[in-house]
The first five atom37 places (N, CA, C, CB, O) and aatype in JSON, in Angstrom:
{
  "aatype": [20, 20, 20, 20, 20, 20, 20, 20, 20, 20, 20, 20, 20, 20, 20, 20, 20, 20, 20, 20, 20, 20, 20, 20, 20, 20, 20, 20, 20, 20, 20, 20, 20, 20, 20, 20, 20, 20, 20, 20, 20, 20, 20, 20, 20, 20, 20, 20, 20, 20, 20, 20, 20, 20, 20, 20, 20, 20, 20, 20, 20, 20, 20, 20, 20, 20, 20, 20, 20, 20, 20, 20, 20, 20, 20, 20, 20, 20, 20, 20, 20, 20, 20, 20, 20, 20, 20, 20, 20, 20, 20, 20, 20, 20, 20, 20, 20, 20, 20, 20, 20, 20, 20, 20, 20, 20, 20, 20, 20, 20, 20, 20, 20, 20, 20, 20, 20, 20, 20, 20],
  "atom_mask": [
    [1, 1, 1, 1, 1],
    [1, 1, 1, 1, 1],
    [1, 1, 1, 1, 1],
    [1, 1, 1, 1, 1],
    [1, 1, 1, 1, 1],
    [1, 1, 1, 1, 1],
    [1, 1, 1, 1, 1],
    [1, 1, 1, 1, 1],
    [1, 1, 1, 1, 1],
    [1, 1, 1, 1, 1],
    [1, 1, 1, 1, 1],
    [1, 1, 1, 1, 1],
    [1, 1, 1, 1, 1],
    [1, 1, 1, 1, 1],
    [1, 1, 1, 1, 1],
    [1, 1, 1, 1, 1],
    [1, 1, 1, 1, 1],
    [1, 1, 1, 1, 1],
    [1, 1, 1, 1, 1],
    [1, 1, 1, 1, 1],
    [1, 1, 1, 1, 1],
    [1, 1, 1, 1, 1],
    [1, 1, 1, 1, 1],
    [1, 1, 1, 1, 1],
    [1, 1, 1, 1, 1],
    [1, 1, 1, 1, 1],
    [1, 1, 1, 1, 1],
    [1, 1, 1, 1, 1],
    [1, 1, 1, 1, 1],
    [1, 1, 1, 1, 1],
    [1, 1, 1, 1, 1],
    [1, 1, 1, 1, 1],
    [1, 1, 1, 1, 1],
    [1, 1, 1, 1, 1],
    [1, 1, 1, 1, 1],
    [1, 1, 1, 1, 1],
    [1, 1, 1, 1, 1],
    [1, 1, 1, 1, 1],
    [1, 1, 1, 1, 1],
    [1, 1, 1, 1, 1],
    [1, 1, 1, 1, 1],
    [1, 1, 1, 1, 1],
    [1, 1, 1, 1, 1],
    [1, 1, 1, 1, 1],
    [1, 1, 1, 1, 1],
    [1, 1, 1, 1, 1],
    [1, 1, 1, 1, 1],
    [1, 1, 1, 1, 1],
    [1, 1, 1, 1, 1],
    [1, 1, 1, 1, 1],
    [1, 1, 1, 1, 1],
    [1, 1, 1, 1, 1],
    [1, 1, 1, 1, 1],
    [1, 1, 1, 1, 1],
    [1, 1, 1, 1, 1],
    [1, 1, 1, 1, 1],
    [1, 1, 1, 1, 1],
    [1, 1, 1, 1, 1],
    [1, 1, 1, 1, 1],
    [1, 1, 1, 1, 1],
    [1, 1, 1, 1, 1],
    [1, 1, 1, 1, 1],
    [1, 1, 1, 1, 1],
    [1, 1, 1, 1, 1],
    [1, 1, 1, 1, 1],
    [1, 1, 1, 1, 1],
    [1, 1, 1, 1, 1],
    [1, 1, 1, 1, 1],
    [1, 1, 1, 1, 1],
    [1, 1, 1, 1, 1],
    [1, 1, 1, 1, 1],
    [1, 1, 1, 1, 1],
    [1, 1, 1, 1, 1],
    [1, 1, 1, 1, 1],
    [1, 1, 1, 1, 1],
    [1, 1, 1, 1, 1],
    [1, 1, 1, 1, 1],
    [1, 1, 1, 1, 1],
    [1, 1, 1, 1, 1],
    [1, 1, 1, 1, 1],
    [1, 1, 1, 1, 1],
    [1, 1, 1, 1, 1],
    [1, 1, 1, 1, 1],
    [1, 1, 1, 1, 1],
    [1, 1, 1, 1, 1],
    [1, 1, 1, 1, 1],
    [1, 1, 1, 1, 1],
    [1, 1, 1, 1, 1],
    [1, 1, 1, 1, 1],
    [1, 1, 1, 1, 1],
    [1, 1, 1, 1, 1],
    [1, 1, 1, 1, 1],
    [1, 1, 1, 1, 1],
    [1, 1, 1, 1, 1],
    [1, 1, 1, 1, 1],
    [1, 1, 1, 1, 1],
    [1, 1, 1, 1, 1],
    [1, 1, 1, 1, 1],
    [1, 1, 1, 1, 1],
    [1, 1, 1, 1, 1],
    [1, 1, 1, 1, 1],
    [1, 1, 1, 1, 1],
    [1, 1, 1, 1, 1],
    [1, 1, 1, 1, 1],
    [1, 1, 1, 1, 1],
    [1, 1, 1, 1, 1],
    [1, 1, 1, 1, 1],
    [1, 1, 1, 1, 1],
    [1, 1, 1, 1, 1],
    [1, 1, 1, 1, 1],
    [1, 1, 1, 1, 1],
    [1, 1, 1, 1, 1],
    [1, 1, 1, 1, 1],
    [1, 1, 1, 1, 1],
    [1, 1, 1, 1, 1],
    [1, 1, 1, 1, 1],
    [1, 1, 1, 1, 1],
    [1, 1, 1, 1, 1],
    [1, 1, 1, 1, 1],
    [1, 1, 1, 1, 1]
  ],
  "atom_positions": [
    [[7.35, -2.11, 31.51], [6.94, -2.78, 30.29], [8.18, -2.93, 29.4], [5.81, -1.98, 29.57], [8.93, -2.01, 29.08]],
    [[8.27, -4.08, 29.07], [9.71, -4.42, 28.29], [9.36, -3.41, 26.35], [9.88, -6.95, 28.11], [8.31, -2.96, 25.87]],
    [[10.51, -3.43, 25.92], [10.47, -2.72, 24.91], [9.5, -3.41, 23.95], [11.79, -2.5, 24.43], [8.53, -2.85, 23.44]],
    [[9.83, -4.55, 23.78], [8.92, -5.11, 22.57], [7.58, -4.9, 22.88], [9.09, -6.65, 22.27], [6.83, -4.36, 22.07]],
    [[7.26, -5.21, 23.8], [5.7, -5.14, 23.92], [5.2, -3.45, 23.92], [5.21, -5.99, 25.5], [4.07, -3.13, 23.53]],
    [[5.97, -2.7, 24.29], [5.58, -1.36, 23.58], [5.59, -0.87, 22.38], [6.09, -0.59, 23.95], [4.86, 0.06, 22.02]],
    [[6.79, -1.73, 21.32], [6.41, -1.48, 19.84], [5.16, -1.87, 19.49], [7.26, -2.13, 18.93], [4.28, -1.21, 18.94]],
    [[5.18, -3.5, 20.0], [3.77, -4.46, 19.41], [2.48, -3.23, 19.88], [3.51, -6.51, 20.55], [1.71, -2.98, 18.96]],
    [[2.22, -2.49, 21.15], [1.39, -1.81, 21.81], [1.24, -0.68, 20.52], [1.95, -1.37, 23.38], [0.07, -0.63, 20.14]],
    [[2.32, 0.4, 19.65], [2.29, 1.18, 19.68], [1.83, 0.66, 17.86], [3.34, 1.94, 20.48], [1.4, 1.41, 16.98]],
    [[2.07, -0.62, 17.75], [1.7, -1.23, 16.24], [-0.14, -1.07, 15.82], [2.21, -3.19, 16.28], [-0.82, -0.85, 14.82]],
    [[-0.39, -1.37, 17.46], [-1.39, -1.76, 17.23], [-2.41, -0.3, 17.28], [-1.6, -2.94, 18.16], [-3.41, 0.08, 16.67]],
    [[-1.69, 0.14, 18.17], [-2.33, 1.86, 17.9], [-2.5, 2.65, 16.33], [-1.15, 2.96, 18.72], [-3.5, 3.14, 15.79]],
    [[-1.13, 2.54, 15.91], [-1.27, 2.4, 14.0], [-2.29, 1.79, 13.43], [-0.15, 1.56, 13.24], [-2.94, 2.2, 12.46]],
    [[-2.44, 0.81, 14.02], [-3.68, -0.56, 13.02], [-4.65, 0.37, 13.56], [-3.97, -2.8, 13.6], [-4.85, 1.25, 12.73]],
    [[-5.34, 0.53, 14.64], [-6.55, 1.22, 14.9], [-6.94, 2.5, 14.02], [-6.48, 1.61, 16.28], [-7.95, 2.62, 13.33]],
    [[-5.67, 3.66, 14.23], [-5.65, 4.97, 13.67], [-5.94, 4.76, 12.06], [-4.18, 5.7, 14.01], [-6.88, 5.35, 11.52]],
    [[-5.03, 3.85, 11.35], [-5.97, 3.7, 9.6], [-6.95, 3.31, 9.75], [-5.55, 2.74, 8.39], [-7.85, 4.03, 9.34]],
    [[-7.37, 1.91, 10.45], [-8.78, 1.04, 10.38], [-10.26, 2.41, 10.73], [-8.66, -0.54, 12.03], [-11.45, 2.36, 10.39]],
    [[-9.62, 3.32, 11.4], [-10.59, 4.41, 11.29], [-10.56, 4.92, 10.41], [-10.64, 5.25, 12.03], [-11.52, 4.77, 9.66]],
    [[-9.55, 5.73, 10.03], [-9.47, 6.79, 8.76], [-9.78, 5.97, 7.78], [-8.04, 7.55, 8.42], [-9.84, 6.67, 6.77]],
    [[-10.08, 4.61, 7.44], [-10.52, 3.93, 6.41], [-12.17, 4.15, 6.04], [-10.16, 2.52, 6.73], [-12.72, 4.08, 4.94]],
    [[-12.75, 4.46, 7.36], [-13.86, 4.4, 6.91], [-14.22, 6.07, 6.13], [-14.76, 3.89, 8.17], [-15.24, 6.23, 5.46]],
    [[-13.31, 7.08, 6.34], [-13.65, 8.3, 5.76], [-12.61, 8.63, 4.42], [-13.57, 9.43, 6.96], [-12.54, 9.71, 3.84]],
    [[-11.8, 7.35, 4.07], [-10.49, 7.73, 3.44], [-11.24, 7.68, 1.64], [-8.93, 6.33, 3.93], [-10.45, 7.91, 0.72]],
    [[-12.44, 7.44, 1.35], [-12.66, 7.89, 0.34], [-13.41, 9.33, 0.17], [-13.19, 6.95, -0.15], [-13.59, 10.01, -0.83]],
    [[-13.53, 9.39, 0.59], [-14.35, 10.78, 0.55], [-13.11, 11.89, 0.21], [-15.23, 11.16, 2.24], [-13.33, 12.9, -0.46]],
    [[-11.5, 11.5, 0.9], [-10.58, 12.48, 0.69], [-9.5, 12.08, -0.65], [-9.84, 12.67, 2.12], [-8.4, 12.58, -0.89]],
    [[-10.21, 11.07, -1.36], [-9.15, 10.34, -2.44], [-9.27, 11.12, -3.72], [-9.53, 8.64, -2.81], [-8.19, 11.29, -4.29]],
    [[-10.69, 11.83, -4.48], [-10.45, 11.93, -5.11], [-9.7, 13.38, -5.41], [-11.22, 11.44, -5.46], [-9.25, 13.79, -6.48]],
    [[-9.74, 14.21, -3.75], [-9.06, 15.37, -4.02], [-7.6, 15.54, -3.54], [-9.82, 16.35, -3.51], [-7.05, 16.57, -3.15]],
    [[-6.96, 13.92, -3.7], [-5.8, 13.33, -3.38], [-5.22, 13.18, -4.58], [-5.88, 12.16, -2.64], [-4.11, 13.67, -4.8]],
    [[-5.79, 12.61, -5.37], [-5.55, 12.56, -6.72], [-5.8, 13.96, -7.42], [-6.39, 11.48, -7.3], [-4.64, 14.14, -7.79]],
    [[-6.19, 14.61, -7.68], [-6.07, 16.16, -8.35], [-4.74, 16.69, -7.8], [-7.41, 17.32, -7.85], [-4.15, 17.4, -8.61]],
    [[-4.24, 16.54, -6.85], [-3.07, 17.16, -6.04], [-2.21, 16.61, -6.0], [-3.15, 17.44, -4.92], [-1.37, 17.18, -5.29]],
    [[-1.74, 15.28, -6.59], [-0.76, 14.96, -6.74], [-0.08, 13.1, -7.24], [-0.51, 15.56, -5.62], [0.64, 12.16, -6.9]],
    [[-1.29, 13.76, -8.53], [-1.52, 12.6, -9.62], [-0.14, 12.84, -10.48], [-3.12, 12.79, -10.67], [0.26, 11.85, -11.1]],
    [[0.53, 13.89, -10.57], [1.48, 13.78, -11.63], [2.93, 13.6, -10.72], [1.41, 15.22, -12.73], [4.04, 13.31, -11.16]],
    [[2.55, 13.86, -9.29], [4.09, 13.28, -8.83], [3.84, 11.38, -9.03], [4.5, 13.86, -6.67], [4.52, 10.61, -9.71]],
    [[2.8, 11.11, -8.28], [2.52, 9.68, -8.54], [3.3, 8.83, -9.6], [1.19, 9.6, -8.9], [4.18, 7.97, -9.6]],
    [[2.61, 9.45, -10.41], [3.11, 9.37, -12.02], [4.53, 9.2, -12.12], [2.78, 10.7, -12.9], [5.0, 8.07, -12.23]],
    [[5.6, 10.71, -12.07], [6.93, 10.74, -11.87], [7.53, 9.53, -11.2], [7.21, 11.86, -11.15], [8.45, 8.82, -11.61]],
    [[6.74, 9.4, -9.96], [7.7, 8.1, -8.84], [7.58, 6.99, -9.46], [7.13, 7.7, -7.16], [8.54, 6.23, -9.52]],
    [[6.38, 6.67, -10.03], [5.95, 5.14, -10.72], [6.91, 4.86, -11.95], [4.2, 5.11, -11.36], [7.3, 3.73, -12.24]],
    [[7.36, 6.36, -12.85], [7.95, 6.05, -14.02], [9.46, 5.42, -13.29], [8.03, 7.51, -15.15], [10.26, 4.64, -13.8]],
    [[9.49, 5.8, -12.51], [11.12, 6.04, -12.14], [11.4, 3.98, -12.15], [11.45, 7.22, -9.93], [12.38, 3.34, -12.55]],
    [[10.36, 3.6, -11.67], [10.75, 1.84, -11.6], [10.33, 1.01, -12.62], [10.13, 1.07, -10.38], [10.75, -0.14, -12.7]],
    [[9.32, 1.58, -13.65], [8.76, 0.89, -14.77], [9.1, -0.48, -15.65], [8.8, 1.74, -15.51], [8.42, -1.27, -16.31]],
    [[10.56, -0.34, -15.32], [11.18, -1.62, -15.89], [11.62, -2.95, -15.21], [12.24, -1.25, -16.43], [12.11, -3.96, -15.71]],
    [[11.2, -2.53, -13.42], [11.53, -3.19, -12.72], [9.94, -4.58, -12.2], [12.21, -2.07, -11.74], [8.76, -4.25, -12.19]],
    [[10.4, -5.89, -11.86], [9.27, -6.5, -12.68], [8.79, -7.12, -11.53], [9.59, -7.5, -13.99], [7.77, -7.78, -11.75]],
    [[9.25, -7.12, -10.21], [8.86, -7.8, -8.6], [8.75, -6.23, -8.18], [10.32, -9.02, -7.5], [9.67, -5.5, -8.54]],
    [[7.55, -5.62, -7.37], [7.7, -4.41, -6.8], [7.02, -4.67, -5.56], [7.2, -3.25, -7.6], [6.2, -5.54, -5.26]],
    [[7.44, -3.88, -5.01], [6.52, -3.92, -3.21], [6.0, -2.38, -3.27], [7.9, -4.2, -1.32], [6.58, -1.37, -3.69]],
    [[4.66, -2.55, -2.67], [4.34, -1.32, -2.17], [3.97, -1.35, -0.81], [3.37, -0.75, -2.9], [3.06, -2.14, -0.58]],
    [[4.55, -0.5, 0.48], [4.36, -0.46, 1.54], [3.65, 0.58, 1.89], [5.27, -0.6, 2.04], [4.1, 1.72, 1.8]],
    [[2.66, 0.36, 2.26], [1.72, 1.22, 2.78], [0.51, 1.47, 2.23], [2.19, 2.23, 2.9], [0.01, 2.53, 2.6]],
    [[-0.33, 0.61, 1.21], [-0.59, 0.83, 0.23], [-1.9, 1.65, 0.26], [-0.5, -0.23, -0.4], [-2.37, 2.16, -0.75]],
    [[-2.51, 1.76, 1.59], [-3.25, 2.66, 2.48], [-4.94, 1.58, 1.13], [-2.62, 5.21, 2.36], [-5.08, 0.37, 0.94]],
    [[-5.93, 2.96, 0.47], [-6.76, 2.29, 0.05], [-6.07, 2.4, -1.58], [-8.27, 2.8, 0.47], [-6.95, 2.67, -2.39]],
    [[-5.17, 2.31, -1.99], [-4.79, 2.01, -3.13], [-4.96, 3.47, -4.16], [-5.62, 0.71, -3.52], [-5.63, 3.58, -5.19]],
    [[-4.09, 4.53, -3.43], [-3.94, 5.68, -4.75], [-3.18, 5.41, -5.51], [-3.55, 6.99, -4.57], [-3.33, 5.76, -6.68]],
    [[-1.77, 4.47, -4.99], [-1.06, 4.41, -6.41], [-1.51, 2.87, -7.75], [0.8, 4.28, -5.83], [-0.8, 2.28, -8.56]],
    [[-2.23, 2.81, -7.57], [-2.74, 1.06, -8.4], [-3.27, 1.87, -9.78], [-4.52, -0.22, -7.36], [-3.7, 1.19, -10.7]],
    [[-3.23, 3.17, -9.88], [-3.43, 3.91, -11.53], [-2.39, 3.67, -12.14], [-3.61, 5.53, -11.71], [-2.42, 3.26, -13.3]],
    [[-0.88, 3.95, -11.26], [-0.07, 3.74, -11.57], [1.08, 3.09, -11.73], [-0.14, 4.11, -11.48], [2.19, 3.53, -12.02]],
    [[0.65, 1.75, -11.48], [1.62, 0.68, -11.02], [2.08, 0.18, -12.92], [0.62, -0.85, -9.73], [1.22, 0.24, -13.8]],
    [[3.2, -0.17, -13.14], [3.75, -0.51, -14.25], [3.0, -1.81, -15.06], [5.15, -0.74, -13.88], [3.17, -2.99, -14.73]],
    [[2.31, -1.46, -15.97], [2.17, -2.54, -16.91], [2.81, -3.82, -17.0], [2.37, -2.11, -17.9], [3.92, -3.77, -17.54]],
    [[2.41, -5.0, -16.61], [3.02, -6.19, -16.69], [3.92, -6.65, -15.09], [4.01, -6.0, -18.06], [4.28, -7.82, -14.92]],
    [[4.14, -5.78, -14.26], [4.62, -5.84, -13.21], [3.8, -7.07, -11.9], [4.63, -4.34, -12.94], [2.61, -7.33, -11.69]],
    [[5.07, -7.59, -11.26], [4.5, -8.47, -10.41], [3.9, -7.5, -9.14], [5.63, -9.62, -9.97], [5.0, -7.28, -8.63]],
    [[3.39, -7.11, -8.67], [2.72, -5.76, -7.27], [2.5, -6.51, -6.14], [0.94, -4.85, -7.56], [1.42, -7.1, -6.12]],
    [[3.03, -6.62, -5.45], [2.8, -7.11, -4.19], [2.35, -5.46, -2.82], [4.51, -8.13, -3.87], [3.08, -4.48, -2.67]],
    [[1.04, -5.7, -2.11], [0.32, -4.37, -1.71], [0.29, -4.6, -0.22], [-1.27, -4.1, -2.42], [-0.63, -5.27, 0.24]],
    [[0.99, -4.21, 0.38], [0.99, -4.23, 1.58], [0.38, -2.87, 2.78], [2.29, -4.53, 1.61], [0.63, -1.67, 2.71]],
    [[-0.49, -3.62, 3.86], [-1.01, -2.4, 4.85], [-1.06, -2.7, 5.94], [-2.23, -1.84, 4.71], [-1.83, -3.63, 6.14]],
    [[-0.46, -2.23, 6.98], [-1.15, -2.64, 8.34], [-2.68, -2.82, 8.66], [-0.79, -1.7, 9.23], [-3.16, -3.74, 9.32]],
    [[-3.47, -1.65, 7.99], [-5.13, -1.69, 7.65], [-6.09, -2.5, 7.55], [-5.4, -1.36, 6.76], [-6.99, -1.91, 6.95]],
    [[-6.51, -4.05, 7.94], [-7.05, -4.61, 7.17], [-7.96, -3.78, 6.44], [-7.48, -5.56, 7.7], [-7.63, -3.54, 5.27]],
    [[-9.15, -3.23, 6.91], [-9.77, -2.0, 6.32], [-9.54, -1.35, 5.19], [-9.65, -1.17, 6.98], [-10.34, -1.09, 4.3]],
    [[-7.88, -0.98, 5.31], [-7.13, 0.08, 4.18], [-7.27, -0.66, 2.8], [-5.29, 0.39, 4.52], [-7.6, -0.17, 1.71]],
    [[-6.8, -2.47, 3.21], [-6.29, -3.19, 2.08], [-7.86, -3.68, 1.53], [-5.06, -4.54, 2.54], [-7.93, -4.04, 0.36]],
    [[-8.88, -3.7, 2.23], [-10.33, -4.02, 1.58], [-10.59, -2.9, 0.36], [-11.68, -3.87, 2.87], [-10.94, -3.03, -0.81]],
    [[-10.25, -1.83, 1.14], [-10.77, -0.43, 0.0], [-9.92, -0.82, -1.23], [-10.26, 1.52, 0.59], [-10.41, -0.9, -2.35]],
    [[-8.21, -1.12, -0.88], [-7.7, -1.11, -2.09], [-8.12, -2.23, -3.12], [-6.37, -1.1, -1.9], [-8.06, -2.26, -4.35]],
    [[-8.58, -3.14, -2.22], [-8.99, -4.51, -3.3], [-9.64, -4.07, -3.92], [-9.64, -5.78, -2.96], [-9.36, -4.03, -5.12]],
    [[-11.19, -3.33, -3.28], [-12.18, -2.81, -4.27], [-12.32, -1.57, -5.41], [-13.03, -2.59, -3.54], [-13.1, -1.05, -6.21]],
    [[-10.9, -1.51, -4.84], [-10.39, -0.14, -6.06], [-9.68, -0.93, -6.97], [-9.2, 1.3, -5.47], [-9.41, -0.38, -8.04]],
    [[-9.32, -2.12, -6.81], [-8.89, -2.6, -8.12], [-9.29, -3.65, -8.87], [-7.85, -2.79, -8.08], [-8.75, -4.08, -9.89]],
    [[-10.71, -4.24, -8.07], [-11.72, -4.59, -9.04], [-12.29, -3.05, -9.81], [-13.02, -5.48, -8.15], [-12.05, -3.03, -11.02]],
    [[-12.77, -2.2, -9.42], [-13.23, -1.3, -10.6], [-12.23, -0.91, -11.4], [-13.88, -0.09, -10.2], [-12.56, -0.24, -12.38]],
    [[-10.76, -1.23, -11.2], [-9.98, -0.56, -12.23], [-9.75, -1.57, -13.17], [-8.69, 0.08, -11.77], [-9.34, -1.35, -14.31]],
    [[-10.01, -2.7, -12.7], [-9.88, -4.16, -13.74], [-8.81, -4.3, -13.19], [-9.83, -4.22, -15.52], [-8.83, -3.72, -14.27]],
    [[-7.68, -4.49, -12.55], [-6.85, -4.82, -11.88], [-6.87, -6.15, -11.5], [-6.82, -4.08, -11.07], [-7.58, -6.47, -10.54]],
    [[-6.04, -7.22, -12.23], [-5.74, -8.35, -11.51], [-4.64, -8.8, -11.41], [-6.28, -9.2, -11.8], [-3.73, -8.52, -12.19]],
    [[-4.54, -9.49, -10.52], [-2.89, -10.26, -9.98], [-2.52, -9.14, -8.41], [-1.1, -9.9, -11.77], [-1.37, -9.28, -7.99]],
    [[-2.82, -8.8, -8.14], [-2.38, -7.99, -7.58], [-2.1, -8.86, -5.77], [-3.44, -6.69, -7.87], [-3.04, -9.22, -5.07]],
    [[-0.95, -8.98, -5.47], [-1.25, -9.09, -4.22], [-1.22, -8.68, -2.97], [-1.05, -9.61, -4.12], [-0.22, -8.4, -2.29]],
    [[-2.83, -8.62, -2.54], [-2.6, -7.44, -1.43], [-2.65, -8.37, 0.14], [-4.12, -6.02, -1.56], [-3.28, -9.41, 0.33]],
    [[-1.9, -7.71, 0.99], [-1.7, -8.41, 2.11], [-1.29, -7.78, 3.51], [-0.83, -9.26, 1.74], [-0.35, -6.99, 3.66]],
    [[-2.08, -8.23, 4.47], [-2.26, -6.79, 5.75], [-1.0, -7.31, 6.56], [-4.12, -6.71, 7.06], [-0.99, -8.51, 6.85]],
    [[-0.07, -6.62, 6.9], [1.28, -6.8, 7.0], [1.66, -5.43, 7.72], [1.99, -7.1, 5.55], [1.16, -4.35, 7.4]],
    [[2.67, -5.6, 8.78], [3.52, -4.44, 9.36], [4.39, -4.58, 8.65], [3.96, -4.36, 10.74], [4.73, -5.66, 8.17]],
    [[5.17, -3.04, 8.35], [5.94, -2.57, 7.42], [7.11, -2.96, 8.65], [5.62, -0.9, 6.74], [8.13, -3.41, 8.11]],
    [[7.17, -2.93, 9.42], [8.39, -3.06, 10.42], [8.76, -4.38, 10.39], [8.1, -2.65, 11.94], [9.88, -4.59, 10.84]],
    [[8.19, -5.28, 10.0], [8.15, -7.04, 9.71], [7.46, -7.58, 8.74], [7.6, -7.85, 10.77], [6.36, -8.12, 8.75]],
    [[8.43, -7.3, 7.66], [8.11, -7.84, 6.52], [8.62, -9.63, 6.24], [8.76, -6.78, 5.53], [9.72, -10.08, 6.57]],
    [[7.57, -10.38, 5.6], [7.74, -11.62, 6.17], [8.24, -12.04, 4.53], [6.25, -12.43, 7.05], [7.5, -12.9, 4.06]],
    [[9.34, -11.6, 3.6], [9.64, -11.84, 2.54], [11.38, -11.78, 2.52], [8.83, -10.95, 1.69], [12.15, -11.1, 3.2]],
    [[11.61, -12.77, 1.46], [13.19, -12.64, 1.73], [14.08, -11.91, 1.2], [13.77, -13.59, 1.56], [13.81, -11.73, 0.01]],
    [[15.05, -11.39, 1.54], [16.18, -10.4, 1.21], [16.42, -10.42, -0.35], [17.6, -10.82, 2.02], [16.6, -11.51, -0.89]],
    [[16.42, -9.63, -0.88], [16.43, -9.12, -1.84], [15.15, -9.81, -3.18], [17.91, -9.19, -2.04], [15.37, -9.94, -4.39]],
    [[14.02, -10.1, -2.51], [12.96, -10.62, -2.93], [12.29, -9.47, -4.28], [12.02, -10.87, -1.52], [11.98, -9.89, -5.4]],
    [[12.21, -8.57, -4.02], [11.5, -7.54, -4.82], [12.75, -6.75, -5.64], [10.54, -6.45, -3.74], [13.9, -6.65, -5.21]],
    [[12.14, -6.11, -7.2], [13.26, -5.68, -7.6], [13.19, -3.62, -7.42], [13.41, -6.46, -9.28], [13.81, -2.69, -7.93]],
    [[12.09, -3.76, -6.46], [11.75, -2.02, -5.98], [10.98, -2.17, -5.53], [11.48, -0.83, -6.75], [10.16, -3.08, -5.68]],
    [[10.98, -0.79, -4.43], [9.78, -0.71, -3.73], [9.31, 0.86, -3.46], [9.98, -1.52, -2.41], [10.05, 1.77, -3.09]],
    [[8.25, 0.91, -3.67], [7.21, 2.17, -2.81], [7.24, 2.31, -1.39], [5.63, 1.93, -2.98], [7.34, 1.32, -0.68]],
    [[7.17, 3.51, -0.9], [6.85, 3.79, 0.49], [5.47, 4.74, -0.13], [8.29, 4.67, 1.56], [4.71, 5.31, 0.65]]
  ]
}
């Protein structure tokens, strides 16, 4: 089996492994947030002024409490699943503009020096 087709193989194993844990990934969010709502916090302050951001991985959206006021957010997941939860976590937060989009982090389809920071 040539190499590529074992990344693409091993991509798609990733997509499966969240698209599951999506269906139980709220049940473990809100004791995700008690545990480590104030690093969140810390990492988010650190880019606050920066006004294009990427977030990679954005799983079902723990960090969208803390994304910077006025900021452009672009939300990226391999998940489709992952990125549904996060949508619907940011209709209840009132969250708009946000764009979320099911995407491998290994092939990002945006151009070089497009964003002015990013999240992992």
């Amino acid at each position: 089996m040539m190499k590529l087709e074992i990344l693409k193989q091993q991509t798609e194993q990733t997509r499966a492994v969240y698209n599951h844990r999506a269906r139980t990934f709220s049940r473990t969010d809100s004791l995700d947030r008690r545990l480590t709502g104030r690093l969140r916090r810390r990492l988010w302050a650190r880019i606050e002024d920066a006004f294009k951001i990427l977030e990679i991985g954005v799983g079902a959206g723990a960090n969208l409490d803390y994304y910077p006021t006025g900021a452009q957010i672009t939300a990226v997941d391999i998940s489709e699943l992952m990125i549904e939860l996060a949508k619907k976590k940011a209709d209840r937060l009132n969250l708009y503009g946000i764009d979320f989009k099911v995407m491998d982090a290994q092939n990002l389809d945006f151009p070089d020096s497009y964003f002015d920071a990013n999240q992992l």
